[in-house]
C-alpha positions in Angstrom: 170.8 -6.8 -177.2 167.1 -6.5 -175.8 166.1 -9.3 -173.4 163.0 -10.7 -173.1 162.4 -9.9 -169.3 160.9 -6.1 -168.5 162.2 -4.7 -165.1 160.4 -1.6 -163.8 163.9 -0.2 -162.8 167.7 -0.8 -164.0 170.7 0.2 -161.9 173.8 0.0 -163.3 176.4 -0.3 -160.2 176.7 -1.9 -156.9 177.8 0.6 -154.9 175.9 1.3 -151.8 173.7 3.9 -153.6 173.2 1.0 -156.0 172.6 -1.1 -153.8 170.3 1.2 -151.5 168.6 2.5 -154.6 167.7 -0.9 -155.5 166.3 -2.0 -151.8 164.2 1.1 -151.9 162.5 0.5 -155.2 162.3 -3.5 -154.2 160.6 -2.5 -151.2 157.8 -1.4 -152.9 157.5 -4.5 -154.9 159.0 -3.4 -158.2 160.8 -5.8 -160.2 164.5 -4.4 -159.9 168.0 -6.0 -161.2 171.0 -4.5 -160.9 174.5 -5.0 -163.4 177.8 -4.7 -162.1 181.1 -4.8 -163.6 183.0 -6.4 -161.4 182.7 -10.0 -160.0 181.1 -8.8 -156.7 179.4 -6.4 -155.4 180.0 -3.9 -153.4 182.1 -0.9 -155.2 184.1 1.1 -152.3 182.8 -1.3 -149.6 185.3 -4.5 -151.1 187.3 -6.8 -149.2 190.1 -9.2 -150.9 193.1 -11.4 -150.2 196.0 -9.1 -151.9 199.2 -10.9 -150.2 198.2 -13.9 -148.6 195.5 -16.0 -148.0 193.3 -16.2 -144.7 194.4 -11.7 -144.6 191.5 -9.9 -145.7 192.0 -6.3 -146.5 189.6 -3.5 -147.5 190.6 -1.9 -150.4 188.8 1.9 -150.2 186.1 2.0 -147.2 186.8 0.7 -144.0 185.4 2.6 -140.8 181.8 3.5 -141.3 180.3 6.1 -138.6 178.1 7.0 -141.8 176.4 3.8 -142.6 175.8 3.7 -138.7 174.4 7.0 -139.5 172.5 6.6 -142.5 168.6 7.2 -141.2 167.9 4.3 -144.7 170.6 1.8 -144.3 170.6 1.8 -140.3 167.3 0.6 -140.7 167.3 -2.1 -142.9 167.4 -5.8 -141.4 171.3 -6.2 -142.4 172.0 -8.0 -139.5 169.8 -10.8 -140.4 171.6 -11.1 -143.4 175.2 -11.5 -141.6 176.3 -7.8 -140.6 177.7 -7.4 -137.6 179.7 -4.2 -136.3 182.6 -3.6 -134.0 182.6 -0.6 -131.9 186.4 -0.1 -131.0 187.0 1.3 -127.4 188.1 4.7 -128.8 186.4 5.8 -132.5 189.7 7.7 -133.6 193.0 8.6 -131.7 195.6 11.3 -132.9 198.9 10.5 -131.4 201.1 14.4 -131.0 205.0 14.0 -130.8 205.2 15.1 -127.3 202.3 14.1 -124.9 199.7 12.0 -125.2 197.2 11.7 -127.7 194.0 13.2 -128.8 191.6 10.7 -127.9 188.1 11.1 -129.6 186.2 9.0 -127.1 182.2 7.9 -127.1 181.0 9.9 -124.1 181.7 14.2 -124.6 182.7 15.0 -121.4 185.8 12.1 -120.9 186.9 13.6 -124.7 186.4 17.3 -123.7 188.2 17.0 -120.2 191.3 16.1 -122.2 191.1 19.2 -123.2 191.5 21.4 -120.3 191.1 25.1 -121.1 188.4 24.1 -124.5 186.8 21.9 -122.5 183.4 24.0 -122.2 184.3 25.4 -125.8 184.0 21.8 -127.2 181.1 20.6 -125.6 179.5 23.6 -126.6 179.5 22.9 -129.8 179.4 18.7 -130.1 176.6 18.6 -127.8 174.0 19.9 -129.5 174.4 18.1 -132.8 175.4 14.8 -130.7 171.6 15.3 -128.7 169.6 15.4 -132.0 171.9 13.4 -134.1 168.8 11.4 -135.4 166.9 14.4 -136.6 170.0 16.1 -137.9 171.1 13.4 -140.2 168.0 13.5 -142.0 169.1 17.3 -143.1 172.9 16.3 -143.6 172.5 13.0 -145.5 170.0 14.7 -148.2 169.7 17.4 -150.8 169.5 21.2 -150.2 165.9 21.8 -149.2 164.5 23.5 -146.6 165.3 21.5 -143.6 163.6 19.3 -141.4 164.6 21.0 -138.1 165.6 24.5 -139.2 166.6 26.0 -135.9 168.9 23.0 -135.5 169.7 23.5 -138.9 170.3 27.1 -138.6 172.8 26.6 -135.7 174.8 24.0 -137.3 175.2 25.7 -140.5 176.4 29.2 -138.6 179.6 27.2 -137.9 179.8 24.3 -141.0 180.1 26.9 -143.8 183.1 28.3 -142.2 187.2 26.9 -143.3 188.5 24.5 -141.0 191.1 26.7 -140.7 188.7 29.7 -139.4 186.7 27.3 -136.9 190.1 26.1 -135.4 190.9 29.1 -133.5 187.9 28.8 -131.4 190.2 26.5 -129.6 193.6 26.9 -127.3 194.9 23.6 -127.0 197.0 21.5 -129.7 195.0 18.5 -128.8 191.8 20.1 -129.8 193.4 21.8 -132.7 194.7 18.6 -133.8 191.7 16.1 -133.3 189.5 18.3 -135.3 191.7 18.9 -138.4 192.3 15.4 -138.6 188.7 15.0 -138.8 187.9 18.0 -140.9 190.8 16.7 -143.8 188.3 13.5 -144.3 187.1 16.7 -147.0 190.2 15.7 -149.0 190.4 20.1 -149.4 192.5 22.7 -148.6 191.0 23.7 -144.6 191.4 27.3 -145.5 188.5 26.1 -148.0 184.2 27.1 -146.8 182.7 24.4 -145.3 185.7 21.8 -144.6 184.2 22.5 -141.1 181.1 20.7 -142.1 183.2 17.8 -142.4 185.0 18.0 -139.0 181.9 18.6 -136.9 179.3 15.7 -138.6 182.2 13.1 -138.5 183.2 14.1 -134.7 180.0 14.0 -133.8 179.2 10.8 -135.3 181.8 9.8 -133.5 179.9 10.1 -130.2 176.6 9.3 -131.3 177.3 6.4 -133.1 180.9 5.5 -132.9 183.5 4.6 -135.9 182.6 1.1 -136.2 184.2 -1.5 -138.4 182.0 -4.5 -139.9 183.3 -8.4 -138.9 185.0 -9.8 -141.8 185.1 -6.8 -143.7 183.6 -3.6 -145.5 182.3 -6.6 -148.3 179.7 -7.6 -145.5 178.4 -4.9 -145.9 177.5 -5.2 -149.7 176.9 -8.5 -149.2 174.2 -8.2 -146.3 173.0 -5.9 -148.6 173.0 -7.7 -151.8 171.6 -10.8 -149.8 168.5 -8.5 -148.6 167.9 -6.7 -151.7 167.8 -10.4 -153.7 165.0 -11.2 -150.3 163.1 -9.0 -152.0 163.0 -10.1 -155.2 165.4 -8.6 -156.7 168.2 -9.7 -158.7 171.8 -9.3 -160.1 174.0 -10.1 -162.8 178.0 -9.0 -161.7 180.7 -9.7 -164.6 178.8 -7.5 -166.7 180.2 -4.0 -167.9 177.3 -1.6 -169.7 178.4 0.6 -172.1 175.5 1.5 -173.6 171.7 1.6 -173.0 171.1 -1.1 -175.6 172.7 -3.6 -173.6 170.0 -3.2 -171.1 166.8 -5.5 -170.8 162.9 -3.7 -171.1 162.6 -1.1 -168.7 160.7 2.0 -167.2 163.8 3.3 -165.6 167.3 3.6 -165.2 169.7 4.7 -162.6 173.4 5.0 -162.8 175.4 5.0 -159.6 178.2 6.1 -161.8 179.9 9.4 -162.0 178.8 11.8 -164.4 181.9 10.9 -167.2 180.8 7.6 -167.1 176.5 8.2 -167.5 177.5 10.3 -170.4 179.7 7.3 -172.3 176.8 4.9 -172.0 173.8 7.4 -172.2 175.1 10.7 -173.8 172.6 10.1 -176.7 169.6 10.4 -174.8 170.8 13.8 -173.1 170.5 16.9 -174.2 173.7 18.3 -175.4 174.0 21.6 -172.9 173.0 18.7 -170.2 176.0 16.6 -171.1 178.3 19.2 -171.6 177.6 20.4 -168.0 178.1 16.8 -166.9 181.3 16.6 -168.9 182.2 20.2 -167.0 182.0 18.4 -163.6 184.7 18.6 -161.6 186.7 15.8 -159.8 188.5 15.8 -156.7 191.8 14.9 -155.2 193.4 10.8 -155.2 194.8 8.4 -152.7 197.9 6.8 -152.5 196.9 3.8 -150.1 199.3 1.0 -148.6 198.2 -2.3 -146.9 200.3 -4.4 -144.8 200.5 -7.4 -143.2 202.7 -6.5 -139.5 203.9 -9.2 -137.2 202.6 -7.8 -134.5 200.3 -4.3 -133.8 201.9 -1.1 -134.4 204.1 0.2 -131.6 203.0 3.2 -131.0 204.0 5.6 -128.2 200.7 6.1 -126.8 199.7 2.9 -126.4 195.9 4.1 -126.1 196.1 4.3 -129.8 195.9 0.9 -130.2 192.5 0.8 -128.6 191.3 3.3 -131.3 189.7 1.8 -134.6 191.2 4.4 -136.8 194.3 6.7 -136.1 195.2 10.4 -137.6 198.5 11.1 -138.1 200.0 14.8 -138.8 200.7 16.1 -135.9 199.5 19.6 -134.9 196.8 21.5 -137.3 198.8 23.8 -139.0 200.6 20.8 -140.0 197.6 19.1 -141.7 196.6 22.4 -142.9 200.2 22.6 -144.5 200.3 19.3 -145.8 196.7 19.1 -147.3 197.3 22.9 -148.6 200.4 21.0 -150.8 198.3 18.6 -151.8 195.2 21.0 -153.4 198.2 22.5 -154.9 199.3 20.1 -157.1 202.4 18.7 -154.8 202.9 15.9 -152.5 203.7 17.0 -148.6 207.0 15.0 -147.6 204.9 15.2 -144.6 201.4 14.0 -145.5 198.4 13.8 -143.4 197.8 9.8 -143.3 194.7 8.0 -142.1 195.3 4.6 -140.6 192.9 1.7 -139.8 193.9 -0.9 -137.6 190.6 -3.7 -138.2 193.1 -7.2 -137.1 192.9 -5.2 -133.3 189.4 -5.7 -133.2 188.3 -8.8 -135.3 190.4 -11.9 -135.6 188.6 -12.6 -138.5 190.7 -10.7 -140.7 194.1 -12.6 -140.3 194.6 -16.5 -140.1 197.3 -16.4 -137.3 198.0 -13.8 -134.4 199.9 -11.2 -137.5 198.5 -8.1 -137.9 196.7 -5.9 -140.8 197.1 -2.2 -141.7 195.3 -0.1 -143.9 197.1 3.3 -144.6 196.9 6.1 -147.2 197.1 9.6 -147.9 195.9 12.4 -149.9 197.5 13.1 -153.9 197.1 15.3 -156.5 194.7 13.9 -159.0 196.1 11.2 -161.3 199.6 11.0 -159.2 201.4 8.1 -159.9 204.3 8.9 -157.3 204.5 6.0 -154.7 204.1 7.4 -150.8 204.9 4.3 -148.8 207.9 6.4 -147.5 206.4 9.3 -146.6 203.3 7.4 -145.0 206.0 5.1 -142.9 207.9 8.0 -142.3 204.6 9.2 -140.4 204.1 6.5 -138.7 207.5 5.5 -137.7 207.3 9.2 -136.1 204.6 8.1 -134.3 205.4 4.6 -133.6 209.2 3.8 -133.5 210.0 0.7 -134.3 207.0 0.4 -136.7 209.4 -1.0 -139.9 210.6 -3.8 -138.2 206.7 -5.2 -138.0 205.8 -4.8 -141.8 206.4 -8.5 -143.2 205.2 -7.7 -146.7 203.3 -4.9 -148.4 201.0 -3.7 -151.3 200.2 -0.4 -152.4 197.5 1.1 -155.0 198.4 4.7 -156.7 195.6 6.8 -158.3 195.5 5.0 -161.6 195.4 2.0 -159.8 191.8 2.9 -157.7 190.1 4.0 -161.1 191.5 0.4 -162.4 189.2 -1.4 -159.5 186.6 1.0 -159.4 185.7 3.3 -163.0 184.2 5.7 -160.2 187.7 7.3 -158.6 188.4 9.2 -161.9 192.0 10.5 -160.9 191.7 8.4 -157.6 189.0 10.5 -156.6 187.2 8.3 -154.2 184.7 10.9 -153.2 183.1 11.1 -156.3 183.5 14.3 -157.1 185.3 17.4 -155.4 183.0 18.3 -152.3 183.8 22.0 -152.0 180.8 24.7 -151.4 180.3 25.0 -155.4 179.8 21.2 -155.7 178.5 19.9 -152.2 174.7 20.3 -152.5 175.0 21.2 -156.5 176.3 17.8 -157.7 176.4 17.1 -160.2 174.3 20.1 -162.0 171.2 21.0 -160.3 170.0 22.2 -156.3 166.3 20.8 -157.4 166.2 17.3 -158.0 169.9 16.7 -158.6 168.7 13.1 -159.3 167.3 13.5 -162.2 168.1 13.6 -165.8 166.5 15.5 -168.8 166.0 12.2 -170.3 162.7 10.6 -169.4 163.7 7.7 -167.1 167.5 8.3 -166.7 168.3 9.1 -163.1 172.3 9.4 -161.1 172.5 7.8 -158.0 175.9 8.1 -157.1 178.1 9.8 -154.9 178.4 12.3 -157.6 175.0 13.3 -156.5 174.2 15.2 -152.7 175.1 14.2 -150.1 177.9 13.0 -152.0 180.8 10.5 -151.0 180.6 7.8 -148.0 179.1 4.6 -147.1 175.6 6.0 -146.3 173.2 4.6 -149.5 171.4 8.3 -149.2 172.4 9.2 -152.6 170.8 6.1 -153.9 167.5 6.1 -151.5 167.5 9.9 -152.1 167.2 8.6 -156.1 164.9 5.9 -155.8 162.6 8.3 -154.3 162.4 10.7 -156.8 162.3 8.3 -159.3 159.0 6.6 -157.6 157.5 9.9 -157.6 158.2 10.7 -161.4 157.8 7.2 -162.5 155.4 5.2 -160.9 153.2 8.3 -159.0 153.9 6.8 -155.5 155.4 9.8 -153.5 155.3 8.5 -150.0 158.1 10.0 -147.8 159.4 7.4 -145.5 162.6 9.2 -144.0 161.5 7.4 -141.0 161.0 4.1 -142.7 161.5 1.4 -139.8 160.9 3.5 -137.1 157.5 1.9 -135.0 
């Protein structure tokens, strides 16, 4: 059904790149409304009541060193509109079974002493990323071009496009082994995989330039700060509604989908050419989760109790237990011994439970579409790294694979990366190196995680987007990378 009203540009999802994509374009005074499924905003960056009431949890995003990052949304006025992060003590912490733990801590040379013998090997390579982390991001949260600091660039890369597994034995110690494969699994690939190094080094070093922070009340203040700043603008949107096809759409110049490729061909395939949308139907997801939250009755127990001054936790021990584990897991099989990521928000903002009880947000790497349940294997992890942990869990609730497509049509399989981010499909996604953006289809444009720099609360896929589609659409081809800056 045609409405009456003619928007310059449509986005269909509410996403951060939705929502980014949408800020961008309001910005420059276009009339812009966004349609979303669901009942709010916010795709991967949702908080809900799942046990009880007054416990909030996050249901896929939950630490965001990238939206800290991200040189668009780091930039926009969110705080204004009720955004407020949390910078734990420690960013991360990965607890070993004998010792203490690898502490990933804000200043270098405190995390690098820990270290002892890779001490200078560590700071050799965190501190020049950490030092230009501003410039730098504008390369790694964009599209293959020719960078914007190429010696920089050139330096980073000389290490990124190497396998976790290859990069690791630049080190001696366990602890820096282990600290860095936990990071480097955030790929969700097999380390013995090209560039799962990439991984490991830009979220480490986000980790010092920025921290891991969490946002007060929940990933949905982010959305919402957002939502509230894009609607500021003039913009608008209409949640509770799904679109399956074009025709559902008001008048437009433009549309842009931050959905994932299977789902721009079901509502659009008729406008693409078909060799387009048989490539699109070609592209390849990634890996699931298997995720459990909890409500504790008190914090975890664990046996360094500097972990419970960390925002997020790694569990898996040693790196060639990750490596074995995540290798499993790319194979089709799930690890009895799984690496697990835990966030531990209710330490930090009280804002999250009603009482002094406790929330935990844990889950693990899957096959795609597994529909095995991996709350023993995850407490089995934790309980090795926290005895005593099972007699805090009051009540539980878990999510398979099928389960995260159900709340979100974008994790095809569980896939909540949009899209497998090996070397083939990083900068690639999802067809094209030169304006992976667009569409053959006059107008039509993917914003998604599906497109570069692919998965993560960053809106660059969006803004990235929005860009190109100014430039195509309405001839204004300003590059603003800097926008907010004075």
């Amino acid at each position: 059904m045609k409405h009456s009203t003619e928007y310059d540009a449509v986005i269909v999802g509410s996403g951060p790149n939705g929502l980014a994509a949408g800020i961008r374009l309001a910005l420059e005074g276009l009339r812009v409304k966004i349609f979303e499924a669901s009942d709010t905003v916010g795709g991967g960056m949702r908080t809900k009541e799942l046990m009880q009431p007054g416990f909030r949890h996050d249901i896929c995003s939950a630490i965001h060193p990238m939206a800290a990052s991200s040189p668009f949304m780091s930039r926009l006025p969110l705080g204004e509109f009720g955004l407020e992060w949390i910078r734990p003590e420690y960013p991360l912490a990965h607890p070993m079974d004998d010792g203490p733990a690898a502490i990933l801590q804000h200043d270098i040379t405190a995390t690098a002493e820990a270290f002892g013998a890779d001490a200078d090997a560590y700071r050799s390579v965190m501190e020049p990323i950490v030092h230009h982390w501003k410039e730098l991001t504008n390369d790694f949260l964009g599209p293959l071009t020719f960078p914007y600091h190429p010696l920089l660039m050139a330096r980073f890369g000389l290490n990124a496009i190497k396998s976790a597994g290859r990069f690791q034995r630049r080190y001696q110690t366990d602890l820096a082994k282990a600290l860095f494969g936990g990071i480097a699994a955030h790929s969700i690939l097999d380390l013995d995989e090209p560039i799962t190094t990439a991984i490991g080094l830009v979220l480490g070093a986000a980790g010092h330039a920025v921290g891991w922070p969490l946002p007060r009340g929940g990933s949905q203040m982010i959305a919402d700060s957002m939502a509230a700043y894009f609607e500021s603008l003039g913009g608008e949107i209409e949640t509770g509604t799904e679109v399956k096809s074009l025709n559902q759409l008001p008048a437009h110049t433009c549309v842009l989908f931050d959905l994932t490729p299977r789902q721009v061909v079901d509502i659009a395939g008729e406008q693409l050419p078909d060799n387009y949308k048989k490539r699109l139907e070609k592209f390849r997801y990634g890996a699931g989760v298997f995720k459990v939250d909890y409500i504790l009755t008190e914090p975890v127990p664990w046996n360094d109790s500097r972990c419970q001054k960390a925002g997020t936790v790694h569990l898996g021990g040693t790196f060639d237990e990750i490596s074995v584990s995540e290798k499993q897991m790319a194979n089709g099989h799930h690890p009895d011994k799984p690496y697990v990521l835990v966030a531990q928000q209710s330490l930090f903002d009280d804002s999250r439970t009603p009482d002094d009880r406790h929330t935990l947000w844990a889950y693990c790497h899957v096959p795609s579409g597994s529909e095995r349940n991996m709350t023993k294997e995850i407490e089995d992890q934790i309980e090795r790294f926290a005895p005593g942990f099972r007699d805090t869990v009051e009540q539980r609730h878990t999510m398979t694979t099928s389960q995260f497509e159900a709340y979100n049509a974008n994790y095809f399989g569980g896939d909540i990366n949009g899209g497998r981010q090996d070397i083939w499909q990083l900068f690639t996604r999802p067809l094209h190196l030169v304006h992976p953006y667009a569409t053959p289809a006059k107008g039509l444009y993917i914003c998604s995680a599906s497109t570069p720099p692919g998965g993560g609360v960053h809106g660059m896929c969006g803004y990235h987007a929005a860009m190109l589609a100014l430039k195509k659409e309405f001839g204004r081809s300003k590059n603003d990378l800097k926008f907010g800056d004075d």
